[in-house]
C-alpha positions in Angstrom: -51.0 15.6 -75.2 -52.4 16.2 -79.0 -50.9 15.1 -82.1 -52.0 15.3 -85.5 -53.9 12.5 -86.7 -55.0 11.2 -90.2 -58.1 13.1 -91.1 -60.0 9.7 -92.4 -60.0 6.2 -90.9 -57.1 3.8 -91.8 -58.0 2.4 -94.7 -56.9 -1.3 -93.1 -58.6 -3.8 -91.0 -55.5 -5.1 -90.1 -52.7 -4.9 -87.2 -50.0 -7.1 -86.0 -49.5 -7.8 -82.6 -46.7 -9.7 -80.8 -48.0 -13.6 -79.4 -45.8 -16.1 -77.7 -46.5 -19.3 -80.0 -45.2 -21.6 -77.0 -42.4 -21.2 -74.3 -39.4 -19.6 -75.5 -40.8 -18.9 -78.5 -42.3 -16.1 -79.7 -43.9 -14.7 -83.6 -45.8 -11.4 -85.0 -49.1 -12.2 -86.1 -51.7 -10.4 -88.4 -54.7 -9.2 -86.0 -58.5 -8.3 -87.5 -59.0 -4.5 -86.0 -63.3 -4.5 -85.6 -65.0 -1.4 -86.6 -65.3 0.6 -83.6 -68.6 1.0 -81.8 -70.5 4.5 -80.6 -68.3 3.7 -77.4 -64.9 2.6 -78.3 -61.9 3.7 -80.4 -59.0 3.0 -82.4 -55.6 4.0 -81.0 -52.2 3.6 -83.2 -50.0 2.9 -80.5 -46.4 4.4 -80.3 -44.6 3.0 -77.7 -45.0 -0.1 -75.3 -42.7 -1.3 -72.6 -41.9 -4.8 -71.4 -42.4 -5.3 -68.0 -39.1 -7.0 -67.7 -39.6 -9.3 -64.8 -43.6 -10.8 -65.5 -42.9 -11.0 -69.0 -40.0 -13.0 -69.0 -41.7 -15.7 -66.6 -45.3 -15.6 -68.7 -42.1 -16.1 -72.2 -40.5 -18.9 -70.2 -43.9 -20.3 -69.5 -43.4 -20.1 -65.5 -46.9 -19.0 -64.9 -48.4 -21.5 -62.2 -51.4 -23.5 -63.1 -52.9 -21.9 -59.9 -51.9 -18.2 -61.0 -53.4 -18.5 -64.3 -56.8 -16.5 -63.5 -55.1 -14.0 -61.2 -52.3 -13.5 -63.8 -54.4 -12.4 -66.7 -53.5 -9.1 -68.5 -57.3 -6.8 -68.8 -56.6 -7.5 -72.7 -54.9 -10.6 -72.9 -56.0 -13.2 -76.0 -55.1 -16.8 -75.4 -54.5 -18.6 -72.2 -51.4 -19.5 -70.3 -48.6 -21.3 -70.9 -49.6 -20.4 -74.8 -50.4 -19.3 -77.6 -51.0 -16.1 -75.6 -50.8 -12.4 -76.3 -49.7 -10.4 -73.7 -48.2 -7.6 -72.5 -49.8 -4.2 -70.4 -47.6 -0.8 -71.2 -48.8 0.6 -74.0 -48.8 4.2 -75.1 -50.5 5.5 -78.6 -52.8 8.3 -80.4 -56.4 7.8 -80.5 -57.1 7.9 -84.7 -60.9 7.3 -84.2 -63.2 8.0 -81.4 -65.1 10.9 -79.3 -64.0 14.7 -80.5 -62.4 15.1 -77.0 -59.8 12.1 -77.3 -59.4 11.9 -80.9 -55.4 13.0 -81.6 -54.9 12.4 -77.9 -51.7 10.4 -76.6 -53.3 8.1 -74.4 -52.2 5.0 -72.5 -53.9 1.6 -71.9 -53.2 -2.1 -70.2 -52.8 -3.2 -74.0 -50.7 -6.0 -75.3 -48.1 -5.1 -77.8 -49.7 -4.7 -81.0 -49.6 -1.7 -83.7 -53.1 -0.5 -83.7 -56.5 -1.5 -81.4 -60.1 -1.2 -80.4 -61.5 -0.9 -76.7 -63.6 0.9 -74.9 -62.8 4.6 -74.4 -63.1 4.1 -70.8 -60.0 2.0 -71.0 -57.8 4.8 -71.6 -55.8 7.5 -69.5 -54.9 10.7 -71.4 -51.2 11.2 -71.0 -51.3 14.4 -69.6 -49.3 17.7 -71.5 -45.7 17.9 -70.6 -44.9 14.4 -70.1 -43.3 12.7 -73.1 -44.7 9.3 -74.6 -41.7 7.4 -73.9 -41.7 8.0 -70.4 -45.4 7.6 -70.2 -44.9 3.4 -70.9 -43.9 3.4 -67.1 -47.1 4.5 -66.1 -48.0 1.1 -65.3 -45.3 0.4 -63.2 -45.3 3.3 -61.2 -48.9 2.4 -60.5 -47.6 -0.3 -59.1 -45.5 1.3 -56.8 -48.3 3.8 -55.7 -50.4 1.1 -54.7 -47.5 -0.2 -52.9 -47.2 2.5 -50.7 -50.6 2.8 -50.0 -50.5 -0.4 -48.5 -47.2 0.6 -46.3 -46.7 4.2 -46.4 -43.6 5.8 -44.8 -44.3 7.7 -41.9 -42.2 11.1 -41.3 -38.6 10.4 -40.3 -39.2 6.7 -41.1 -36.1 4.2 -42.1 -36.9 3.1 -45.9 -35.0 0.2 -47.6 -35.8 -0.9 -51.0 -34.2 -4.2 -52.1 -34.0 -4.9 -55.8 -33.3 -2.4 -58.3 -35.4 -3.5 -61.1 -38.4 -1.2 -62.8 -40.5 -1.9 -59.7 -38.1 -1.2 -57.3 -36.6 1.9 -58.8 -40.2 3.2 -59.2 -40.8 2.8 -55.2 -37.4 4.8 -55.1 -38.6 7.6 -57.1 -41.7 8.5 -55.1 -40.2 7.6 -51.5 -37.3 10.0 -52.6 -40.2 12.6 -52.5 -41.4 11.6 -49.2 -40.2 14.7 -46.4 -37.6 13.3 -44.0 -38.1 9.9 -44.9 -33.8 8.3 -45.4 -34.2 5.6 -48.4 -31.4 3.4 -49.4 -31.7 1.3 -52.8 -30.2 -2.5 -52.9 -28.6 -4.8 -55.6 -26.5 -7.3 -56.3 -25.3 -5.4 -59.5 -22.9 -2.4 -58.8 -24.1 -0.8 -61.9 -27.7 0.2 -60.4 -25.5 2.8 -58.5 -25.9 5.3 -61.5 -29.7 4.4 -61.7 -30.4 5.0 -58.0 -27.5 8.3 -58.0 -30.2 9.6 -60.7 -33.5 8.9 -58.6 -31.7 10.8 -55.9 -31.1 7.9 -53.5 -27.8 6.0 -51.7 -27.4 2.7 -53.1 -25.4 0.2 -51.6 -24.7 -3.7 -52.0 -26.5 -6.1 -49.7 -23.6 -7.0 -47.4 -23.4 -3.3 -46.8 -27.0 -2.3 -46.5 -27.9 -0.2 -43.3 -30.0 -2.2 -40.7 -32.1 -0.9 -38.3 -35.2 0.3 -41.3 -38.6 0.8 -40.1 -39.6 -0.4 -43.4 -38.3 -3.0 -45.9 -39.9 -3.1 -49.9 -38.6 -6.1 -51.9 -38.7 -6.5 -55.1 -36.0 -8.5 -56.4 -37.7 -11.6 -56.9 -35.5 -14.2 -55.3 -35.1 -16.0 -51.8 -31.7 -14.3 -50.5 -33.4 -10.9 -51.6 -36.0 -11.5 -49.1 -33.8 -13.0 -46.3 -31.7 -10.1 -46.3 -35.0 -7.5 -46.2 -35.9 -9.6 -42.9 -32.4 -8.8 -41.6 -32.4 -5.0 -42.3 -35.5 -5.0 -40.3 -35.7 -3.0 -36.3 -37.8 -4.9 -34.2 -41.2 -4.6 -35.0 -41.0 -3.5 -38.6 -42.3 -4.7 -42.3 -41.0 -6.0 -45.0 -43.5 -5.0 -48.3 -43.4 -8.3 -50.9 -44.1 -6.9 -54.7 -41.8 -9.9 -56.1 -43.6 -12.6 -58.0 -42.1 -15.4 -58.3 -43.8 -17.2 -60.6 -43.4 -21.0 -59.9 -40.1 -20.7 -58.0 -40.1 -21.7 -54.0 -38.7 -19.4 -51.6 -36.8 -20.7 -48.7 -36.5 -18.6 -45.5 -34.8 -19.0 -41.6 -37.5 -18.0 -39.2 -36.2 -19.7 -36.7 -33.9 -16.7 -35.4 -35.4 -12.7 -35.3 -38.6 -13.2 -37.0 -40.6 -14.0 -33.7 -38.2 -12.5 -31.2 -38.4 -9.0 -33.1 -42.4 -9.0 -34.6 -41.2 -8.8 -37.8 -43.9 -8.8 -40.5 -43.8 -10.0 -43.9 -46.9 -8.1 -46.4 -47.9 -8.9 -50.0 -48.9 -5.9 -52.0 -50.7 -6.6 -55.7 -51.7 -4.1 -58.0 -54.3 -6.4 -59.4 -56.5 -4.7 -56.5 -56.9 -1.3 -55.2 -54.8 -1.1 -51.8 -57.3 -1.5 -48.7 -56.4 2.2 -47.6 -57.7 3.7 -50.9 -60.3 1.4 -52.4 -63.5 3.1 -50.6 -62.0 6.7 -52.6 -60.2 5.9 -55.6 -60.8 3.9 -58.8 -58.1 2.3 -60.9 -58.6 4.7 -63.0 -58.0 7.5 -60.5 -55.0 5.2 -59.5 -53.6 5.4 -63.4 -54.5 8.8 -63.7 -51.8 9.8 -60.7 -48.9 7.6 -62.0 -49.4 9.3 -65.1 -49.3 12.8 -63.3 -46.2 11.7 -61.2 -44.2 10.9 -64.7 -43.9 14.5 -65.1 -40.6 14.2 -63.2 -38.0 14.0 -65.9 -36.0 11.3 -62.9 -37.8 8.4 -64.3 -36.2 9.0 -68.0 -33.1 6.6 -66.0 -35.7 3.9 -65.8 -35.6 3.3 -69.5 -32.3 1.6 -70.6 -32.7 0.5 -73.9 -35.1 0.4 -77.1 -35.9 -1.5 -79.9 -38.1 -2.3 -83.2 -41.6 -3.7 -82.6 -40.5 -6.4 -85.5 -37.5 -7.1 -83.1 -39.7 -8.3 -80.4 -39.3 -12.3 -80.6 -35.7 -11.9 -80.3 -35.8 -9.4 -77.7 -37.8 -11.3 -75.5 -35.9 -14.0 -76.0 -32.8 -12.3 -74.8 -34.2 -10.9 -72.1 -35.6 -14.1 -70.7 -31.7 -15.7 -71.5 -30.3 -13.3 -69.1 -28.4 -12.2 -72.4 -30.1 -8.4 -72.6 -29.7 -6.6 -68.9 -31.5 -3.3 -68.3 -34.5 -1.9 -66.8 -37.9 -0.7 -69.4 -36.7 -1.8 -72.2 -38.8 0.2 -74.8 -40.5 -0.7 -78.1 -40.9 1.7 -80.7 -43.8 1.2 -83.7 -43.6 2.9 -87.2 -44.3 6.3 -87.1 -43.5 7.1 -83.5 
């Protein structure tokens, strides 16, 4: 996707970019833009989207001490618990750069800030046809490609997801696509019904979930969302962890079907390439497809609010409070 662009370089140095000062307390801060090099550019950015449920445990400052290599963002500044700028869904134009990306919408693993420099490599062109907005959820529905690449369906195959956040309603989208695979979506929250009756999947509440799945992804990030995957499972099948959980314990019975019935319990990560794929595809062949697969107007029911980049301390806040429900909660910047 093109857009016209200024004809000269911005004529500032200067950006602001979103940093949590400490826990629970978040500020906009003036950032130094460098001049870029023969190999880099400067993209305005447009959109970014807060990855709801790792954004409001790095804001709470929940981030173990043990977790705080693995946890990095590719362009974090700071360290963990704070000051730290963070964030990974971003979505602008490239102002400066190489002929054949400058005016190109582009996405990048880029904090929230108005305006940066990296590496052209870093980016993915959005491709034509898929709107900006939508385009922030390319991270997470890389995320839930890698996912199934570590379990994928097989034809005819018994699919639960549990947890109807961004991650899980991703994994819904693309199983949805999978032929005669039957996928049910799971949540505590009656109101995900409309979310999962616009991916195209049954929803239903966990007392009422259908047992017997070949397959089990959870993503709701607690400890009764995980016991009740184990439950849905037949003998022999998997349940697919993408929750993290930060520095919260999880408690579980194994004492009843989890060795009578082989049940198996996986971590997927999309901080690596899924074993399956990693001798064939790059992350940036990995990015490049979740950015393909946004072409499907479905995910637009994925993004349930939006607000001013100078809003983003309180929003944050809110979120983290429990006080600001929803699913990509998307920021805009001036001009978009």
């Amino acid at each position: 996707m093109t857009v016209k662009v200024h004809p000269e370089p911005p004529a500032t140095g200067e950006a602001r970019a979103f940093w949590l000062r400490s826990p629970g307390q978040g500020e906009i801060r003036t950032a130094r833009l460098p001049e870029p090099g023969p190999d880099e550019i400067l993209v305005r950015t447009r959109y970014t989207g807060i990855s709801r449920g790792t954004e409001t445990l790095v804001f709470s400052g929940r981030v173990p001490v043990s977790q705080y290599c693995a946890m990095r963002a590719p362009f974090q500044e700071g360290d963990f618990p704070g000051p730290v700028k963070y964030g990974y869904l971003n979505v602008g134009v490239v102002e400066v750069g190489p002929a054949a990306l400058r005016g190109r919408t582009v996405f990048c693993l880029y904090p929230h800030q108005t305006a940066y420099v990296v590496p052209a490599s870093a980016v993915v062109a959005v491709p034509d046809g898929v709107p900006p907005r939508r385009a922030v959820l390319a991270g997470t529905v890389e995320t839930a490609v890698n996912a199934l690449w570590d379990a994928p369906p097989l034809v005819g195959d018994r699919v639960t997801v549990v947890g109807a956040g961004m991650v899980g309603c991703c994994v819904a989208a693309l199983l949805a696509r999978f032929p005669g695979v039957r996928v049910q979506l799971v949540d505590t929250d009656p109101g995900r019904a409309a979310v999962a009756a616009a991916l195209g999947v049954p929803f239903a509440a966990p007392a009422d979930a259908d047992g017997g799945r070949d397959l089990v992804v959870h993503a709701s990030a607690t400890s009764a969302g995980l016991r009740r995957s184990l439950e849905l499972l037949a003998p022999e099948g998997t349940v697919l962890e993408l929750s993290w959980y930060g520095d919260r314990e999880v408690t579980l019975a194994l004492g009843g079907e989890f060795h009578a019935g082989r049940l198996t319990i996986r971590s997927s990560q999309v901080g690596t390439v899924a074993p399956a794929r990693r001798g064939s595809r790059s992350f940036a062949d990995r990015l490049a497809l979740a950015l393909e697969l946004l072409h499907d107007p479905v995910f637009d029911a994925l993004i349930t609010g939006e607000s001013r980049f100078e809003e983003l301390p309180d929003v944050l806040g809110r979120m983290a409070r429990g006080d600001l429900p929803g699913l990509c909660h998307l920021i805009t910047y001036p001009g978009a």
